[in-house]
Gaussian input, Z-matrix of N, CA and C with variables (Angstrom, degrees):
# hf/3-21g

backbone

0 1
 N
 C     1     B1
 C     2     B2     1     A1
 N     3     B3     2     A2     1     D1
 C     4     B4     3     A3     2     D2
 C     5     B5     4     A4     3     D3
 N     6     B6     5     A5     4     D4
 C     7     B7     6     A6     5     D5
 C     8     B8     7     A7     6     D6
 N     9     B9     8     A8     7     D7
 C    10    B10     9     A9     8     D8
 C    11    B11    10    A10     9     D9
 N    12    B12    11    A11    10    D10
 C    13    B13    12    A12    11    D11
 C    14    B14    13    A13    12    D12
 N    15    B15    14    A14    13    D13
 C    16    B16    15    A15    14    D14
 C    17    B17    16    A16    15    D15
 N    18    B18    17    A17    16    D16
 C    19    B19    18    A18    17    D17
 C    20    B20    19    A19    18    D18
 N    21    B21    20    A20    19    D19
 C    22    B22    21    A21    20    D20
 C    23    B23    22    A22    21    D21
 N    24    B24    23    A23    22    D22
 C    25    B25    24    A24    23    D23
 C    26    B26    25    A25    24    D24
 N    27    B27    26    A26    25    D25
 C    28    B28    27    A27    26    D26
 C    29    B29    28    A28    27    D27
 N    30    B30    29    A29    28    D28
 C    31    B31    30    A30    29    D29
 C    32    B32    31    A31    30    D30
 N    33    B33    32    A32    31    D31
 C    34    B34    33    A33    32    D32
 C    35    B35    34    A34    33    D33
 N    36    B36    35    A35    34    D34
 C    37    B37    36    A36    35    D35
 C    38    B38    37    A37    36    D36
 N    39    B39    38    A38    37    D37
 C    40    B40    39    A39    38    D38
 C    41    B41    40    A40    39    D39
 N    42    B42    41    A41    40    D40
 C    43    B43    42    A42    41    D41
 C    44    B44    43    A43    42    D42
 N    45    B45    44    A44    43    D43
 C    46    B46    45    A45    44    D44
 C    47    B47    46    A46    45    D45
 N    48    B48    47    A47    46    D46
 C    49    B49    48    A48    47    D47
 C    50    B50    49    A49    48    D48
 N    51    B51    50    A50    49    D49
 C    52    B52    51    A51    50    D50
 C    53    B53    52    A52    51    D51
 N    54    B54    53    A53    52    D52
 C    55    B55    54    A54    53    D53
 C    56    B56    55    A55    54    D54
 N    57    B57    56    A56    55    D55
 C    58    B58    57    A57    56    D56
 C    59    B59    58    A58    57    D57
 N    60    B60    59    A59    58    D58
 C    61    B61    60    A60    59    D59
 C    62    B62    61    A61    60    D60
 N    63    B63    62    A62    61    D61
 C    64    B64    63    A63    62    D62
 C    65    B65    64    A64    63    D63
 N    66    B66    65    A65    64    D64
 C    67    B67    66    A66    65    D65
 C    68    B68    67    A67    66    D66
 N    69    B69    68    A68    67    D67
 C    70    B70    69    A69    68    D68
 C    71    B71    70    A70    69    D69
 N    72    B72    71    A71    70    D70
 C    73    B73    72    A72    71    D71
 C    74    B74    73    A73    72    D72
 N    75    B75    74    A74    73    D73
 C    76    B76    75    A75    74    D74
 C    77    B77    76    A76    75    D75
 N    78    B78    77    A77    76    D76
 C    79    B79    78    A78    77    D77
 C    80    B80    79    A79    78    D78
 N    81    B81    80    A80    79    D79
 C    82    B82    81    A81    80    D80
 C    83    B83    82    A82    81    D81
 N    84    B84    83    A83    82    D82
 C    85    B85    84    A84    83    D83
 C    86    B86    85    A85    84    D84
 N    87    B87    86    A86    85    D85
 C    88    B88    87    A87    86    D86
 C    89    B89    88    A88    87    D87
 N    90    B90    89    A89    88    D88
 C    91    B91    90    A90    89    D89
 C    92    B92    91    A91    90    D90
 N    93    B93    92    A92    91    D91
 C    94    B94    93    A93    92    D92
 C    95    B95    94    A94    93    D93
 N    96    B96    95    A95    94    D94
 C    97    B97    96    A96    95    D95
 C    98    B98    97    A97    96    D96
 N    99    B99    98    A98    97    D97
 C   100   B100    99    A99    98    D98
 C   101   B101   100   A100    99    D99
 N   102   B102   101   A101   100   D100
 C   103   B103   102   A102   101   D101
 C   104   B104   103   A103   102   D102
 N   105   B105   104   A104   103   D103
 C   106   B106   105   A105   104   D104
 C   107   B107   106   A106   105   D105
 N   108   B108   107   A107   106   D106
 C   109   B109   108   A108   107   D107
 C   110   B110   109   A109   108   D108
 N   111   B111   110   A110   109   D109
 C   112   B112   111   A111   110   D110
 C   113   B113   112   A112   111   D111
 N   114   B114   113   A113   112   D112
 C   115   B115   114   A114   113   D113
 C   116   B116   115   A115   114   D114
 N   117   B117   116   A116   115   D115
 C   118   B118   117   A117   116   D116
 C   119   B119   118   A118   117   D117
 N   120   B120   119   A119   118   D118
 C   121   B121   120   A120   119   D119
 C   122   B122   121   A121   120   D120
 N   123   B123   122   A122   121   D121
 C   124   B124   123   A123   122   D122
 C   125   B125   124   A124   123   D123
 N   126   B126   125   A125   124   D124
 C   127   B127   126   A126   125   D125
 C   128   B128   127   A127   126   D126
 N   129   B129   128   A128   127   D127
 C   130   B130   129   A129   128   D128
 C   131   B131   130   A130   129   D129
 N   132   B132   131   A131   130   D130
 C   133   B133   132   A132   131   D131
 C   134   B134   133   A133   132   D132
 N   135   B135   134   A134   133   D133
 C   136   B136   135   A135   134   D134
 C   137   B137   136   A136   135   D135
 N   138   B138   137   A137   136   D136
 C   139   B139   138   A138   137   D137
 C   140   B140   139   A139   138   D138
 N   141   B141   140   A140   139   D139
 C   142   B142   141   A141   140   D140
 C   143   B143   142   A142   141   D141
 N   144   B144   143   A143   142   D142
 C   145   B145   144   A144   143   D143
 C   146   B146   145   A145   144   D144
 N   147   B147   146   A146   145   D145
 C   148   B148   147   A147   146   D146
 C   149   B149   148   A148   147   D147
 N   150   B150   149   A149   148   D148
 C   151   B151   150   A150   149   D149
 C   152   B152   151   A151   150   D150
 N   153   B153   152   A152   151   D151
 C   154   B154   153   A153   152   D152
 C   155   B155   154   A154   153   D153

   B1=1.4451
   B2=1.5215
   B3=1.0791
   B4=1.7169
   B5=1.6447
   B6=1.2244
   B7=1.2033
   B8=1.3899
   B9=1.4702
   B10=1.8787
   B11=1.4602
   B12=1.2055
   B13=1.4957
   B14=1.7835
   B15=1.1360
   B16=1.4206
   B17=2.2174
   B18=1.1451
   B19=1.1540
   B20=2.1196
   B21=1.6290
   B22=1.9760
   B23=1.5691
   B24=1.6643
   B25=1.1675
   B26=1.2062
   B27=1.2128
   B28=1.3365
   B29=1.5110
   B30=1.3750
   B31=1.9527
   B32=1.4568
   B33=1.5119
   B34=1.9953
   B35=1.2787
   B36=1.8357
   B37=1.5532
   B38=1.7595
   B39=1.5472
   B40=1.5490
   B41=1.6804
   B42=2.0982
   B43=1.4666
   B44=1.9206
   B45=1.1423
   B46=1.9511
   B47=1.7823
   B48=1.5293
   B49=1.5195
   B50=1.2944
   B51=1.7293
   B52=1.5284
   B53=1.6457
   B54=1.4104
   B55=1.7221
   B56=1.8593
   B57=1.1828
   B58=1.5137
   B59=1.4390
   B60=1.1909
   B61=2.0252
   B62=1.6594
   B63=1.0621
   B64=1.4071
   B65=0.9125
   B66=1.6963
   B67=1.4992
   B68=1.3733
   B69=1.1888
   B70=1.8472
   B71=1.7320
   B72=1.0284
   B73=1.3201
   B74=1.8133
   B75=1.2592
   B76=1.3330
   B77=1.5471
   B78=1.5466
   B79=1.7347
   B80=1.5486
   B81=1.2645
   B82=1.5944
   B83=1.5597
   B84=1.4729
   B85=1.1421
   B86=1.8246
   B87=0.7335
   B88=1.3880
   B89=1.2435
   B90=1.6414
   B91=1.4523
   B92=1.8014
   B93=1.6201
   B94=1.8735
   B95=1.8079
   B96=1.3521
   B97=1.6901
   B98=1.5732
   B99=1.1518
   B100=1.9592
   B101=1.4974
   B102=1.0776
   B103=1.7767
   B104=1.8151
   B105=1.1434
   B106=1.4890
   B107=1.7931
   B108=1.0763
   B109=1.5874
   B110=1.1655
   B111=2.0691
   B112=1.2660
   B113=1.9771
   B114=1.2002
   B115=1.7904
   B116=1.5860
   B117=1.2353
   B118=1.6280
   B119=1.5556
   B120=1.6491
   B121=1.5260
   B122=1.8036
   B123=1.3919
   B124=1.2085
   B125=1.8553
   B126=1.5930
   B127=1.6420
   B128=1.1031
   B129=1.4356
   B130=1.5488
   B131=1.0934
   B132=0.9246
   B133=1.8030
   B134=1.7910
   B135=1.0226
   B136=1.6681
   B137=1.6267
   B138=0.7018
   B139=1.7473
   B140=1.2189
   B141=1.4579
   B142=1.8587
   B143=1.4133
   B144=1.7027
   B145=1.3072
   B146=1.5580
   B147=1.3759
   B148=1.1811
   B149=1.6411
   B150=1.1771
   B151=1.5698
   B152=1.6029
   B153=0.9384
   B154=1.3791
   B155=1.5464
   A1=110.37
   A2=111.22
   A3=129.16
   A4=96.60
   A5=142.12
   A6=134.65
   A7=102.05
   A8=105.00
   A9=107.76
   A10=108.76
   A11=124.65
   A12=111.70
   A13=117.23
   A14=104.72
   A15=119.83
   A16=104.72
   A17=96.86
   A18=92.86
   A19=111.03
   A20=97.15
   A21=101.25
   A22=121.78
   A23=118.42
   A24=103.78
   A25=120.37
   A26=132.07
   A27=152.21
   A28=126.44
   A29=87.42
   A30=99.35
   A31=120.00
   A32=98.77
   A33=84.88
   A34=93.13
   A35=99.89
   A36=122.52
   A37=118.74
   A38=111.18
   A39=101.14
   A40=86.05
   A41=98.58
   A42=97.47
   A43=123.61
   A44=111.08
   A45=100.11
   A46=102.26
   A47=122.39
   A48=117.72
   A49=91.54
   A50=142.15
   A51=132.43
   A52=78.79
   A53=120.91
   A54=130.57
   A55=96.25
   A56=127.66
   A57=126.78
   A58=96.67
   A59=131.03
   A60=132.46
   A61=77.13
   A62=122.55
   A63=100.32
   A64=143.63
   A65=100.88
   A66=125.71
   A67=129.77
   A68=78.42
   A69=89.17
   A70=107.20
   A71=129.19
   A72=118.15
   A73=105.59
   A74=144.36
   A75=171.72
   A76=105.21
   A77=98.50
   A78=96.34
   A79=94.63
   A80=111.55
   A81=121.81
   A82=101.96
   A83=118.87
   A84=107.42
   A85=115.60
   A86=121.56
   A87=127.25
   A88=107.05
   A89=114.08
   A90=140.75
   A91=116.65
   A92=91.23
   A93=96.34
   A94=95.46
   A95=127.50
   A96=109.41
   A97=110.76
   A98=100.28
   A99=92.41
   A100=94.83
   A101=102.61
   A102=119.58
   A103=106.24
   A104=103.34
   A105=108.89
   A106=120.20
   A107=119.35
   A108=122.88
   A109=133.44
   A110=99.88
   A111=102.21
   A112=85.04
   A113=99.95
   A114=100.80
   A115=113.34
   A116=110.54
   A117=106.17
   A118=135.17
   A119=86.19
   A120=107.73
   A121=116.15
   A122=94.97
   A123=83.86
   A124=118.70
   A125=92.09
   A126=125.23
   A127=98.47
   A128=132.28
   A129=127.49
   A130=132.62
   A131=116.70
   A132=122.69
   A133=108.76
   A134=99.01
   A135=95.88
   A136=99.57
   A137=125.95
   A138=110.95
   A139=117.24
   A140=134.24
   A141=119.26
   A142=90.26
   A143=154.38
   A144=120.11
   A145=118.84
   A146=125.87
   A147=118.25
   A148=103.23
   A149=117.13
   A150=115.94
   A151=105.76
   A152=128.44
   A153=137.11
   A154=117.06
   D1=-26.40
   D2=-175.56
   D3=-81.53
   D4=-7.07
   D5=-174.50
   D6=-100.29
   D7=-58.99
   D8=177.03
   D9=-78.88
   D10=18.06
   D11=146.07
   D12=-105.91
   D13=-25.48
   D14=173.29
   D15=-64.62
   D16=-40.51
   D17=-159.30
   D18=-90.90
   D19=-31.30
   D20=145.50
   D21=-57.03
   D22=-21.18
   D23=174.97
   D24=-103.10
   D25=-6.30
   D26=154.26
   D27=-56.26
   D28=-79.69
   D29=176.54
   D30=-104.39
   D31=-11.19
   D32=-171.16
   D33=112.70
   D34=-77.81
   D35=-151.63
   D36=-77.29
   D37=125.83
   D38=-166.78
   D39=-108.70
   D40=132.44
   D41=166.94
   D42=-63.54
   D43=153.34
   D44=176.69
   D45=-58.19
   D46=-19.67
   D47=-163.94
   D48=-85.85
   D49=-4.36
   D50=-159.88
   D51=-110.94
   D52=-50.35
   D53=-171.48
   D54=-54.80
   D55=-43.31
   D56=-159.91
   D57=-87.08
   D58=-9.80
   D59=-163.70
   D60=-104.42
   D61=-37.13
   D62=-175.80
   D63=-83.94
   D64=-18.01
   D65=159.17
   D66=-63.18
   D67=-46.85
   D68=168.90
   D69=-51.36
   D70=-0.27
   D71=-162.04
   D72=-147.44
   D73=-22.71
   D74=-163.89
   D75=-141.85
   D76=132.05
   D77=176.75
   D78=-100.25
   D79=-161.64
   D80=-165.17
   D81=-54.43
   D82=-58.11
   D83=-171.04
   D84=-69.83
   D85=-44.25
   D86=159.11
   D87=-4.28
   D88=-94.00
   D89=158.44
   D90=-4.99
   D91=-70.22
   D92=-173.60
   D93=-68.35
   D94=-33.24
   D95=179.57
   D96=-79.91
   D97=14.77
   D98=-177.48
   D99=-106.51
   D100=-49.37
   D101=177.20
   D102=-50.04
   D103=-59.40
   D104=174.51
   D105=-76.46
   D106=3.73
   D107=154.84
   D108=-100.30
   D109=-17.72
   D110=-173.79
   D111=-81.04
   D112=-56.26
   D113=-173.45
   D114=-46.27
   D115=-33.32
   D116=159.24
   D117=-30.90
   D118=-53.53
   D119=-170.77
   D120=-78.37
   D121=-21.63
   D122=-169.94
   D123=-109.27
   D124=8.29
   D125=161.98
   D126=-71.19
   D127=-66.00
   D128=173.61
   D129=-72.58
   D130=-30.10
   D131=163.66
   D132=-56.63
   D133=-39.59
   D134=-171.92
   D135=-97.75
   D136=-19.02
   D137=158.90
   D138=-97.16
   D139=-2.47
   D140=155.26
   D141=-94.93
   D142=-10.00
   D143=154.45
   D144=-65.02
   D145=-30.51
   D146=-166.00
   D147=-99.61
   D148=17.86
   D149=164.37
   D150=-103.12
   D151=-11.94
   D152=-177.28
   D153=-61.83

């Protein structure tokens, strides 16, 4: 889980081998709420830095 959040905040781009480690471990829904908290965070993080 530490890889596909490491790797949305990095590149954007998630490899299918970071998407399949996570599967193995999170079922579908799992997946779309990890995906959608990490993108949460970094919707808000980057608009209270750039209001500063």
């Amino acid at each position: 889980m530490l890889a596909l959040t490491d790797a949305m905040s990095t590149t954007v781009t998630v490899d299918q081998s970071v998407f399949d480690a996570v599967r193995a471990v999170l079922d579908e829904q799992g997946v779309v709420e990890l995906v959608t908290v990490v993108g949460a965070y970094h919707l808000v993080s980057g608009s209270s830095s750039r209001l500063r």
